[in-house]
DRENPA-3360 file (N, C-alpha, C; in nm, 2 decimals, always signed):
BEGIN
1 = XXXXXXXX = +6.20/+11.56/+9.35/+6.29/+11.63/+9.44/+6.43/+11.56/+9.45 ~ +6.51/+11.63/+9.45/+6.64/+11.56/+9.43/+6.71/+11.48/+9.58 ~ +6.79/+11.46/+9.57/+6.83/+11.40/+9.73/+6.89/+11.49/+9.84 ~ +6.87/+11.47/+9.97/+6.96/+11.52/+10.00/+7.15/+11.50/+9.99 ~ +7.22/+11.65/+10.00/+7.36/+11.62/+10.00/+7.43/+11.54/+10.09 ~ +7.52/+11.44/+10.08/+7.56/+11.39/+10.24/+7.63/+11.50/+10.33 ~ +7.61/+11.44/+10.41/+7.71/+11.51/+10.53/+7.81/+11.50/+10.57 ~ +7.86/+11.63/+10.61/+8.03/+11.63/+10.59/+8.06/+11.53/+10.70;
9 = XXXXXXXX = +8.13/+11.48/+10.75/+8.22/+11.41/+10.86/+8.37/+11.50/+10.90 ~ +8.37/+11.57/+10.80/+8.51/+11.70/+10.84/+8.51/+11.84/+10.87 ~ +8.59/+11.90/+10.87/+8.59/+12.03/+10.89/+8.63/+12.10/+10.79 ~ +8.69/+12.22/+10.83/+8.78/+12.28/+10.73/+8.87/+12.21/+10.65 ~ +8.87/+12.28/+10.54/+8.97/+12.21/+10.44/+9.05/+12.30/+10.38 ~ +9.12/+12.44/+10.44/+9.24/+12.49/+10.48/+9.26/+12.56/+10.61 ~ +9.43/+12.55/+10.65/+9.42/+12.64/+10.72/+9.49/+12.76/+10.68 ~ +9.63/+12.82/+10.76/+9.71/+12.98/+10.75/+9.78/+12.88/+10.63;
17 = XXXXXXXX = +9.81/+13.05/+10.57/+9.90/+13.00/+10.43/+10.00/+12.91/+10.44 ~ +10.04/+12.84/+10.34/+10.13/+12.76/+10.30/+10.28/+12.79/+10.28 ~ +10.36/+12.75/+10.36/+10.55/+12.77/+10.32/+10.53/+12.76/+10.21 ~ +10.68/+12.80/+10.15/+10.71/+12.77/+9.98/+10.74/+12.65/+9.98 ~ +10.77/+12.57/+10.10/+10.85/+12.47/+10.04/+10.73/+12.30/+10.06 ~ +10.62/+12.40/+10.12/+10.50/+12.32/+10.11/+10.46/+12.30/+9.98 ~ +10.39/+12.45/+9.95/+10.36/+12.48/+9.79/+10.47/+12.40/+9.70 ~ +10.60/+12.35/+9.70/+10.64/+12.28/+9.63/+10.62/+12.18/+9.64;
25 = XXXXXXXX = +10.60/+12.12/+9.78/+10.59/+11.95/+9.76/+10.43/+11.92/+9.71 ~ +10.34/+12.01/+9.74/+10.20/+11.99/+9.66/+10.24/+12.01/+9.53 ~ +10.32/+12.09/+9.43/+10.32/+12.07/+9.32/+10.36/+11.95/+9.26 ~ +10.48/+11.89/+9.34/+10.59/+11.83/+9.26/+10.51/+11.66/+9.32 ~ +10.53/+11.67/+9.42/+10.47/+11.52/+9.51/+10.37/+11.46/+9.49 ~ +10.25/+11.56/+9.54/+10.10/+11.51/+9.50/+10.05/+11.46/+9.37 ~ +10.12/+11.55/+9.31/+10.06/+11.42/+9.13/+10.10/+11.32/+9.12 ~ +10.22/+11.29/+9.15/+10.26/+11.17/+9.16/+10.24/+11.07/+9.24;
33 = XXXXXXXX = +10.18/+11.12/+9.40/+10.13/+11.04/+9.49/+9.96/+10.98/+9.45 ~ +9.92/+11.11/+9.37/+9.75/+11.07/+9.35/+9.70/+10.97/+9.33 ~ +9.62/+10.91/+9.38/+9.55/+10.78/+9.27/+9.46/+10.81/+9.21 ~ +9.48/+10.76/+9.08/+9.39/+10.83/+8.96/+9.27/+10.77/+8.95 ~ +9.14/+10.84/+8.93/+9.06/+10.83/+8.89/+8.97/+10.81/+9.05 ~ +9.02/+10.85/+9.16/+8.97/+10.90/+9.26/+8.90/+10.99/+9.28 ~ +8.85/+11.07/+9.24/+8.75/+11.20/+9.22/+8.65/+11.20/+9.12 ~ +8.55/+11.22/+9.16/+8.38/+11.18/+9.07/+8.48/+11.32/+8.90;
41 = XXXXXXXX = +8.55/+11.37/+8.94/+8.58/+11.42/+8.81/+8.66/+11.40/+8.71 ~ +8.76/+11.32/+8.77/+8.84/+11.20/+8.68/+8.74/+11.08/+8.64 ~ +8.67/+11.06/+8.74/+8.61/+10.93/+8.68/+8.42/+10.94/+8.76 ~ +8.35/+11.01/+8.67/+8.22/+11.05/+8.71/+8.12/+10.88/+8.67 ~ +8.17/+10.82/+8.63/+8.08/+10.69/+8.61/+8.13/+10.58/+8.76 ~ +8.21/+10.67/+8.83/+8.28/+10.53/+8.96/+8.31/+10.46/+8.92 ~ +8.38/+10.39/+8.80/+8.43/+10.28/+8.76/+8.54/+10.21/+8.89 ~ +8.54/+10.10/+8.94/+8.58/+10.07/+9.02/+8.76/+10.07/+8.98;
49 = XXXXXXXX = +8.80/+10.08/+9.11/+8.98/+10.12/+9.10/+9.09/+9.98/+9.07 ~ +9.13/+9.96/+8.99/+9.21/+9.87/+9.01/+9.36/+9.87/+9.13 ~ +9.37/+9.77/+9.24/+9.51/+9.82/+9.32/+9.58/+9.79/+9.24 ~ +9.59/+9.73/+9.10/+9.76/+9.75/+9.06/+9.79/+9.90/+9.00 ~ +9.70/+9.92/+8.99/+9.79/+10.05/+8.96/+9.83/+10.17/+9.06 ~ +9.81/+10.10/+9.18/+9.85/+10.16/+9.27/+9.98/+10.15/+9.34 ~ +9.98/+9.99/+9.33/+10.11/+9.93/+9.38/+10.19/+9.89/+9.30 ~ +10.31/+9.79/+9.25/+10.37/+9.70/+9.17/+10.34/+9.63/+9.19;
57 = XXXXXXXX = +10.26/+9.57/+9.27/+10.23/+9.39/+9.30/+10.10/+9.39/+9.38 ~ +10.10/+9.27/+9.38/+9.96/+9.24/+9.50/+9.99/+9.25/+9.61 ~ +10.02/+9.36/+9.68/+10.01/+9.35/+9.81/+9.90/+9.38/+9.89 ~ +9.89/+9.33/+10.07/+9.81/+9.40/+10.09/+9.77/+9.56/+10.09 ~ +9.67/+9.61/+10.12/+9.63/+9.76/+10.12/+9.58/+9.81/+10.27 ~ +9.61/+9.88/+10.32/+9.56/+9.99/+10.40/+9.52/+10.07/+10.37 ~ +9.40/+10.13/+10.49/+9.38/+10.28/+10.48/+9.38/+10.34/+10.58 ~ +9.39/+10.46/+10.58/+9.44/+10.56/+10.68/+9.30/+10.67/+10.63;
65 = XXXXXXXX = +9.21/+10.73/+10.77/+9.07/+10.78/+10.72/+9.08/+10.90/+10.81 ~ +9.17/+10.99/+10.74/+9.20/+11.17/+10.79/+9.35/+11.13/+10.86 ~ +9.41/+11.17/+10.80/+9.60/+11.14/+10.86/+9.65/+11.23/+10.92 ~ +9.56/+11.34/+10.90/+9.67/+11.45/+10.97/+9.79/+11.51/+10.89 ~ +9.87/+11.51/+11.02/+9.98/+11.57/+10.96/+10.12/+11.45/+10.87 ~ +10.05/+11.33/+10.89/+10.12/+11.21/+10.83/+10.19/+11.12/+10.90 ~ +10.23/+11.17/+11.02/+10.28/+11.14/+11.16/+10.30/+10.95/+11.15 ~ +10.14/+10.90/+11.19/+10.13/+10.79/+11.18/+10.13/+10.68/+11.05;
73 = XXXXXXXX = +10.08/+10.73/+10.98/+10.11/+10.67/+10.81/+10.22/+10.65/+10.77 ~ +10.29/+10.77/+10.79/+10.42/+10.73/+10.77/+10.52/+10.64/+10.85 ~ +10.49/+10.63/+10.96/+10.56/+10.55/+11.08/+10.50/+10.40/+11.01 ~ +10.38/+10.38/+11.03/+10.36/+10.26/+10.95/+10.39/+10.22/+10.79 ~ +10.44/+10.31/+10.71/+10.48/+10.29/+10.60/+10.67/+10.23/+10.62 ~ +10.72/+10.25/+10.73/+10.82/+10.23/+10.72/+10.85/+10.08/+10.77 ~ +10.80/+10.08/+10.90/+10.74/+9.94/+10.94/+10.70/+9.83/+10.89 ~ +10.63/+9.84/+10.74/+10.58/+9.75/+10.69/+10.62/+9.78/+10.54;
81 = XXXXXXXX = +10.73/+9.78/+10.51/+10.75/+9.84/+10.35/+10.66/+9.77/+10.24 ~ +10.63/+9.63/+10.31/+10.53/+9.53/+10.18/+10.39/+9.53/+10.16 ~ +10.37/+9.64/+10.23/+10.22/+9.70/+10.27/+10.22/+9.80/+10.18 ~ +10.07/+9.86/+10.10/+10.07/+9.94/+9.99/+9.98/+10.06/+10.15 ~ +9.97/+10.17/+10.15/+9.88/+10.24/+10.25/+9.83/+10.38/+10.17 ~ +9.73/+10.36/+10.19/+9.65/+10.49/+10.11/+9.58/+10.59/+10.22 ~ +9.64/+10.68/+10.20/+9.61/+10.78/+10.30/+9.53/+10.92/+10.27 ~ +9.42/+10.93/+10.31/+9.32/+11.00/+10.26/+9.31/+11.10/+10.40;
89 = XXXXXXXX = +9.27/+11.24/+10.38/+9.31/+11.35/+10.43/+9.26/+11.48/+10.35 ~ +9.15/+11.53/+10.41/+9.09/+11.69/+10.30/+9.19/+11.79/+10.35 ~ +9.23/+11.82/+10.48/+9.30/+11.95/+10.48/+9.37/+11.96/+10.48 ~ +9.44/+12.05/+10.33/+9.51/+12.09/+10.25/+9.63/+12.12/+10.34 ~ +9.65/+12.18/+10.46/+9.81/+12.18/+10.52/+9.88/+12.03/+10.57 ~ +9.75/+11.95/+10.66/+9.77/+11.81/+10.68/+9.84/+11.77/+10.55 ~ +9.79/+11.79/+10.43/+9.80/+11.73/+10.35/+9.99/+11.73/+10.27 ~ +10.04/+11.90/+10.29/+10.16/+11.94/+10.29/+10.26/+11.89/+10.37;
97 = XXXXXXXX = +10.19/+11.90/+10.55/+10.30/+11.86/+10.66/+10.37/+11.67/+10.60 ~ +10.19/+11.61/+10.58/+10.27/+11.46/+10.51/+10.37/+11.43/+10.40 ~ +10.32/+11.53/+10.31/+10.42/+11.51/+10.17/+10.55/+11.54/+10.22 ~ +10.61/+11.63/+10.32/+10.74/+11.67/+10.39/+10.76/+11.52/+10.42 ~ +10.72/+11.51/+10.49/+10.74/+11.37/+10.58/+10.77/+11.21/+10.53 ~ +10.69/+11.26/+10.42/+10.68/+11.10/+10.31/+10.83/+11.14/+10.24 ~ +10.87/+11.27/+10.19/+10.98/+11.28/+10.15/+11.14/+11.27/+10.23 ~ +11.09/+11.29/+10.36/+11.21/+11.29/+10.43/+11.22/+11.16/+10.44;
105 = XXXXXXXX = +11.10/+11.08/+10.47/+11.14/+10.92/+10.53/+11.15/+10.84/+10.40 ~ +11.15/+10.90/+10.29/+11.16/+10.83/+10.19/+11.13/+10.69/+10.16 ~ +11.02/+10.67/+10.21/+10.93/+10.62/+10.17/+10.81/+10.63/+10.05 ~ +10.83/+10.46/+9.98/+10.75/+10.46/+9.82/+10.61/+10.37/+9.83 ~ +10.57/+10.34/+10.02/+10.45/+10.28/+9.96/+10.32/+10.35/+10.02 ~ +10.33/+10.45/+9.95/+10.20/+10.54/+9.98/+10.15/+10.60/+9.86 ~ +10.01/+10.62/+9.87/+9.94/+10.67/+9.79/+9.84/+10.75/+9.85 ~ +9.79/+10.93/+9.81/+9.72/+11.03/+9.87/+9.64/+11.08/+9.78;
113 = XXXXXXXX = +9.48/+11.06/+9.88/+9.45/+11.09/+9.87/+9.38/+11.24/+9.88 ~ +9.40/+11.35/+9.81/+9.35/+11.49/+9.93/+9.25/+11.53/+9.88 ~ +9.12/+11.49/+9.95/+8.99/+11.49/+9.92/+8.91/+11.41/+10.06 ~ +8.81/+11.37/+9.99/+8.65/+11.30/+10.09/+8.71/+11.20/+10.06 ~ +8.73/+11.10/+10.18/+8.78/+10.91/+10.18/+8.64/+10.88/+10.11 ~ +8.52/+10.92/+10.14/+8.41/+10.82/+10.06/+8.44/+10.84/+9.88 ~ +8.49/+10.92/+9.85/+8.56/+10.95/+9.69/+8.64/+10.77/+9.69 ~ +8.70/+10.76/+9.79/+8.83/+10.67/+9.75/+8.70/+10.50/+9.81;
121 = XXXXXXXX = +8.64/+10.56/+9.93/+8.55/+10.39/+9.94/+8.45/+10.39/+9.80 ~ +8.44/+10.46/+9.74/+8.34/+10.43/+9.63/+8.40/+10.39/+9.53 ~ +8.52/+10.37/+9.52/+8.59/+10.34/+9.36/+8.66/+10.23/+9.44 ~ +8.71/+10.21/+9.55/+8.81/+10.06/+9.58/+8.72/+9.95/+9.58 ~ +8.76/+9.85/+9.55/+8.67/+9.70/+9.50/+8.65/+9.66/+9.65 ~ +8.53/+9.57/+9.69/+8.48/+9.47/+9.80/+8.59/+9.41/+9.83 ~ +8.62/+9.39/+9.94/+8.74/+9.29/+10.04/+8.89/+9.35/+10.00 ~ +8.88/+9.51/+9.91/+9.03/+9.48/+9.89/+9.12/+9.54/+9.98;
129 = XXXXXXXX = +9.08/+9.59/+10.13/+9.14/+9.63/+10.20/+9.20/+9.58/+10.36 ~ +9.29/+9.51/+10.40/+9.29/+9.41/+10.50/+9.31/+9.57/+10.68 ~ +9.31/+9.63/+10.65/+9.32/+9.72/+10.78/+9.28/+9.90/+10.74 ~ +9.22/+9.92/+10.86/+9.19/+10.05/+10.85/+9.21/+10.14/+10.95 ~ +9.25/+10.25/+10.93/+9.26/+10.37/+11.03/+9.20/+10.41/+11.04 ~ +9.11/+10.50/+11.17/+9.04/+10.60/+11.20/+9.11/+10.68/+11.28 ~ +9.23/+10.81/+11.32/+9.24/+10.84/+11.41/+9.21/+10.98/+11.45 ~ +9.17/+11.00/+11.60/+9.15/+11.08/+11.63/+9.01/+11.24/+11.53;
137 = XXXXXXXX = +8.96/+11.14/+11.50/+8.86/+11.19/+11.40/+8.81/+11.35/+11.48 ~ +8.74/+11.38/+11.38/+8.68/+11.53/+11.42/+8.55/+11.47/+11.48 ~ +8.54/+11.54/+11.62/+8.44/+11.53/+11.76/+8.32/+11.51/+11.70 ~ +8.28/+11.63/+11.64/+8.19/+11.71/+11.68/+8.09/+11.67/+11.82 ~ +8.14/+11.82/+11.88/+8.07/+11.75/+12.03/+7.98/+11.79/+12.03 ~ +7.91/+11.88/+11.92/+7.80/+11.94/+11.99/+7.69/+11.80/+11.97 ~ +7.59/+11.79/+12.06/+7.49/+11.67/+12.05/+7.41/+11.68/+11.86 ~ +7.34/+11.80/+11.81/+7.31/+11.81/+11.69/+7.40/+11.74/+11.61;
145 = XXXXXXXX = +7.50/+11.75/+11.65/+7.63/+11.72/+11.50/+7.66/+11.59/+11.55 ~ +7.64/+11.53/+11.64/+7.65/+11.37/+11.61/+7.68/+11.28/+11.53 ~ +7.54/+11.33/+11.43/+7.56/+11.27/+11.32/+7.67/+11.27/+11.22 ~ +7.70/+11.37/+11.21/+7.79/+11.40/+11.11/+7.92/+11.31/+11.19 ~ +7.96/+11.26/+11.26/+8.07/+11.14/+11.35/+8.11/+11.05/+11.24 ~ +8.19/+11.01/+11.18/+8.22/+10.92/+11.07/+8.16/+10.79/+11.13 ~ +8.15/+10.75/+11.30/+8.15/+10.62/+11.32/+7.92/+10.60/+11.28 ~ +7.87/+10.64/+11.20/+7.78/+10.64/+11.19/+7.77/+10.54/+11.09;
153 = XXXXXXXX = +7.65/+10.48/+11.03/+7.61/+10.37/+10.91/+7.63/+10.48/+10.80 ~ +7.61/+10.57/+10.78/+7.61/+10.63/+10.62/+7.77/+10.61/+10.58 ~ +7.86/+10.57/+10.68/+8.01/+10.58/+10.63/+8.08/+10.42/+10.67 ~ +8.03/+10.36/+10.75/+8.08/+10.23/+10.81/+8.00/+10.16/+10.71 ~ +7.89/+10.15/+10.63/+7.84/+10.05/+10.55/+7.96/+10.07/+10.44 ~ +8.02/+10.14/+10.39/+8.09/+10.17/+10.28/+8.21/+10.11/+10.31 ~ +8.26/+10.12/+10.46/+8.38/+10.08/+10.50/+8.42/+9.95/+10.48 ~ +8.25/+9.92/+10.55/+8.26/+9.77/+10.59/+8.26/+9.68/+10.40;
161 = XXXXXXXX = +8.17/+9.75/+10.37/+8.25/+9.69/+10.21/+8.38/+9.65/+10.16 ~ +8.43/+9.71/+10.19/+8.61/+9.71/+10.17/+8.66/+9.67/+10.17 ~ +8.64/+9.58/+10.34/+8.75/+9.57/+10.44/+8.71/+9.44/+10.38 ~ +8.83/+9.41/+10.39/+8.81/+9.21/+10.38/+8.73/+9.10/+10.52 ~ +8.78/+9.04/+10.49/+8.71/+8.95/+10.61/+8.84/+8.95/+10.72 ~ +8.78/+8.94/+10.80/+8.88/+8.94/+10.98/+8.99/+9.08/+10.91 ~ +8.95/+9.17/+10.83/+9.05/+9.27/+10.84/+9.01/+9.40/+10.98 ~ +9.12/+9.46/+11.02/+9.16/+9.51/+11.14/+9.04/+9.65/+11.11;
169 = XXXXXXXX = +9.01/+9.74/+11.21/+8.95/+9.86/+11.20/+8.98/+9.94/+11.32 ~ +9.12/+10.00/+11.33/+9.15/+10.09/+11.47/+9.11/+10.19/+11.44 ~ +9.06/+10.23/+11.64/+9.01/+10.36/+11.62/+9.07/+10.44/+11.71 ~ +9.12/+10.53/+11.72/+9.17/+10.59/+11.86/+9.09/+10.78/+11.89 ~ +9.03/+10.77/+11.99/+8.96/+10.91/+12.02/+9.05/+10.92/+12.16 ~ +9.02/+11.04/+12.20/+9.01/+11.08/+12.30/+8.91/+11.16/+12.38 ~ +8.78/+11.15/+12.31/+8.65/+11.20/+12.34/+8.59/+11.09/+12.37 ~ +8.54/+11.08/+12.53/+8.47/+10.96/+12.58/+8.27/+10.93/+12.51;
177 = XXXXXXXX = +8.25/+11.05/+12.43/+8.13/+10.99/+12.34/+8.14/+10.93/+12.27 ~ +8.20/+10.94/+12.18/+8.32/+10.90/+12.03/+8.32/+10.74/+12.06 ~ +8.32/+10.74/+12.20/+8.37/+10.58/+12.23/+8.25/+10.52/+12.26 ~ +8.15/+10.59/+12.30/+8.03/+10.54/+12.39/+7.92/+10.48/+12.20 ~ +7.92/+10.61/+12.14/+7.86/+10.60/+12.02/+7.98/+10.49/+11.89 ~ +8.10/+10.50/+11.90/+8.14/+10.39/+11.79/+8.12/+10.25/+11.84 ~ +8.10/+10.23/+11.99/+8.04/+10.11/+12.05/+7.91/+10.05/+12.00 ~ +7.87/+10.15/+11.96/+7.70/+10.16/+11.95/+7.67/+10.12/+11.78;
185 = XXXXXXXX = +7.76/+10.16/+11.70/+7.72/+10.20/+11.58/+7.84/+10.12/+11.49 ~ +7.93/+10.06/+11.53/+8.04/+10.00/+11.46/+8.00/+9.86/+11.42 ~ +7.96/+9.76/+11.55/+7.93/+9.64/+11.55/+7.78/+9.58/+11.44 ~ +7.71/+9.67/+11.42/+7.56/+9.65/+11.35/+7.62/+9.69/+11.19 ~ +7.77/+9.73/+11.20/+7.76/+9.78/+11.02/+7.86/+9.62/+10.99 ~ +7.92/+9.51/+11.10/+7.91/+9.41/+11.03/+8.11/+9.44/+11.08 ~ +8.12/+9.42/+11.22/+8.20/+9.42/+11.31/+8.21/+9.33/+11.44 ~ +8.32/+9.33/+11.48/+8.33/+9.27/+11.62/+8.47/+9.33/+11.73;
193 = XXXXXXXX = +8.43/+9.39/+11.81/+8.49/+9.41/+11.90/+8.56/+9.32/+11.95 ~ +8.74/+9.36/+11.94/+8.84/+9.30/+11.99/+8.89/+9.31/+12.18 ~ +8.87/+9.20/+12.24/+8.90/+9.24/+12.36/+9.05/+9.31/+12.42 ~ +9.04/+9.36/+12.49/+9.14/+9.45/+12.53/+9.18/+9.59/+12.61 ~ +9.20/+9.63/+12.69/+9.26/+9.75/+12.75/+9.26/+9.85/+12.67 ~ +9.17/+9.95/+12.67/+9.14/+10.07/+12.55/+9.23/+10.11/+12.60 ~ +9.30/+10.18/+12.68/+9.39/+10.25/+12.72/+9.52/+10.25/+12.71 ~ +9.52/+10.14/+12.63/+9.68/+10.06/+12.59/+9.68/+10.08/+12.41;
201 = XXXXXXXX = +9.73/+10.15/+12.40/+9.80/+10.18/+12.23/+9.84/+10.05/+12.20 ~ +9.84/+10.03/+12.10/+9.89/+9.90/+11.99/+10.03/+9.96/+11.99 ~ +10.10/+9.82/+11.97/+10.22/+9.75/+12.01/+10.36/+9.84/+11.86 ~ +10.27/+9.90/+11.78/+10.32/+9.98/+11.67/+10.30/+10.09/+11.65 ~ +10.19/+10.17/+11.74/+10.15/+10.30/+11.77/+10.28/+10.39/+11.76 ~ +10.25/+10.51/+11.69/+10.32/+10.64/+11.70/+10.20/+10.72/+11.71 ~ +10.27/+10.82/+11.80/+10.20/+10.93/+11.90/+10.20/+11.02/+11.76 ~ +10.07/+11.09/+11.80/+10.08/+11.20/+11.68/+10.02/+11.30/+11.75;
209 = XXXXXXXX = +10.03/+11.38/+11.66/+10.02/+11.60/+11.75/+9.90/+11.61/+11.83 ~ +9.80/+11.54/+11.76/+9.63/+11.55/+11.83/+9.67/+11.42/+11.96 ~ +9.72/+11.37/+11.95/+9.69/+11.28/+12.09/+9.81/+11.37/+12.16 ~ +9.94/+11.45/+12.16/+10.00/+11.50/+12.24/+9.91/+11.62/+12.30 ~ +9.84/+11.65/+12.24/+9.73/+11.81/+12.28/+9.64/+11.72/+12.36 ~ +9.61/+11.67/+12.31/+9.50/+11.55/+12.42/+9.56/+11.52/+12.54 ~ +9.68/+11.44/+12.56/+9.75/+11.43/+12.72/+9.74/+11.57/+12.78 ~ +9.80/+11.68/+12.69/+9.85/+11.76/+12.75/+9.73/+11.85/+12.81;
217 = XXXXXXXX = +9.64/+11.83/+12.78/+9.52/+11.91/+12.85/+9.43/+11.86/+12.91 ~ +9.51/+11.71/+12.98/+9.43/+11.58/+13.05/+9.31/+11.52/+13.00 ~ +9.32/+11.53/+12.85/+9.21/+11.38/+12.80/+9.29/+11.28/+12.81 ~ +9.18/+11.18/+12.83/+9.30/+11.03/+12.81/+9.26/+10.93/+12.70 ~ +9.36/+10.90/+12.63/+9.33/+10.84/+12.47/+9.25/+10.72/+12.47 ~ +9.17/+10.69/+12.39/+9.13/+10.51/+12.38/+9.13/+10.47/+12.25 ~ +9.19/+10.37/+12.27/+9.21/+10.23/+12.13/+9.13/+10.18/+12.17 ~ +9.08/+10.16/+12.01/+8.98/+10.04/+11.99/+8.97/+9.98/+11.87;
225 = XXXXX = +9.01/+9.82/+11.95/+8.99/+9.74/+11.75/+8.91/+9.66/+11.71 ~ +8.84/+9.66/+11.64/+8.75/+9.62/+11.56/+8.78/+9.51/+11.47 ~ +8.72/+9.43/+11.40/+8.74/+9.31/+11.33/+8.60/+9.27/+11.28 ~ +8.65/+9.30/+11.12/+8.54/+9.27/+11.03/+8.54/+9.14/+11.00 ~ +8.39/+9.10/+11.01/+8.36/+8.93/+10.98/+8.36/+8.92/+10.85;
% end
């Protein structure tokens, strides 16, 4: 009997058609942004990824796990220009609004992924990642779909791979289960909870579209940082 398929952690992966001047930046941008051999069909044996060919140097690496519309990635790509940030993201417009964005701020230290992040955790090497994003992830509220929550073991064991030692793991929801269950399920994959005021954004936070819909229809956001041993 064969295995079961995993389970998605996302949603849709388009939405309403694309501008033209989207359709251009996916043609012209994304190949060049790609990291090669990220997809089981560039590279069906997982041969693990080397970061230099990602960056020109050893720098450290980030990740960013569903970016959106690029809002925050890119704010931290500018912030930190000696930082390499890999930003992984399945739906295809998210994926457009950032390429705009990466182009306007012209900024060169990013790399996209537009596909499944576990594509990109399965080929990056143990410890090579010193910080990670989680933001504003997809709910699912309904109680059945729980599981599918990225903050579960089938996706945090993979994570926790990655991440180096004492590397950072933010999370920001605005769904008070999200917080109750990554409480529950973050610390056992080989974490520790940073003390602190959920309620208080990090000191380099930019606001992005999903947390302005969230104020605006009175959820209230929570930060949470984590710290891999």
């Amino acid at each position: 009997m064969s295995a079961a398929p995993p389970r998605n952690f996302y949603g849709r992966r388009h939405g309403k058609a694309l501008k033209p001047n989207q359709r251009l930046w996916l043609a012209e941008d994304l190949p060049r942004l790609a990291i090669p051999g990220a997809t089981p069909a560039e590279n069906p044996d997982r041969r693990p990824l080397d970061p230099a060919t990602l960056f020109p140097d050893a720098r450290p690496l980030w990740l960013e796990i569903g970016f959106g519309g690029g809002e925050h990635m890119v704010h931290q790509a500018r912030l930190n220009p000696g930082v390499g940030l890999i930003g992984v993201e399945i739906f295809l417009n998210g994926v457009a609004m950032a390429l705009g964005r990466i182009r306007a701020a012209g900024v060169a230290n990013i790399r996209l992924h537009a596909g499944d992040v576990r594509d990109v955790m399965e080929v990056l090497p143990a410890a090579s990642v010193t910080r990670a994003f989680l933001l504003y992830p997809d709910p699912w509220p309904k109680a059945r779909h729980h599981r599918r929550r990225f903050v579960t073991p089938e996706h945090l064991r993979p994570l926790a791979r990655i991440l180096a030692p004492n590397a950072e793991f933010r999370l920001a929801t605005d769904i008070p289960d999200y917080v109750r269950q990554a409480l529950e399920e973050v610390p056992p994959a080989g974490f520790d909870l940073l003390p602190g005021n959920d309620a208080a954004a990090w000191s380099d936070w930019a606001p992005t579209r999903y947390e302005t819909k969230a104020l605006r229809e009175g959820r209230r956001p929570h930060y949470l940082t984590f710290r891999r041993r």
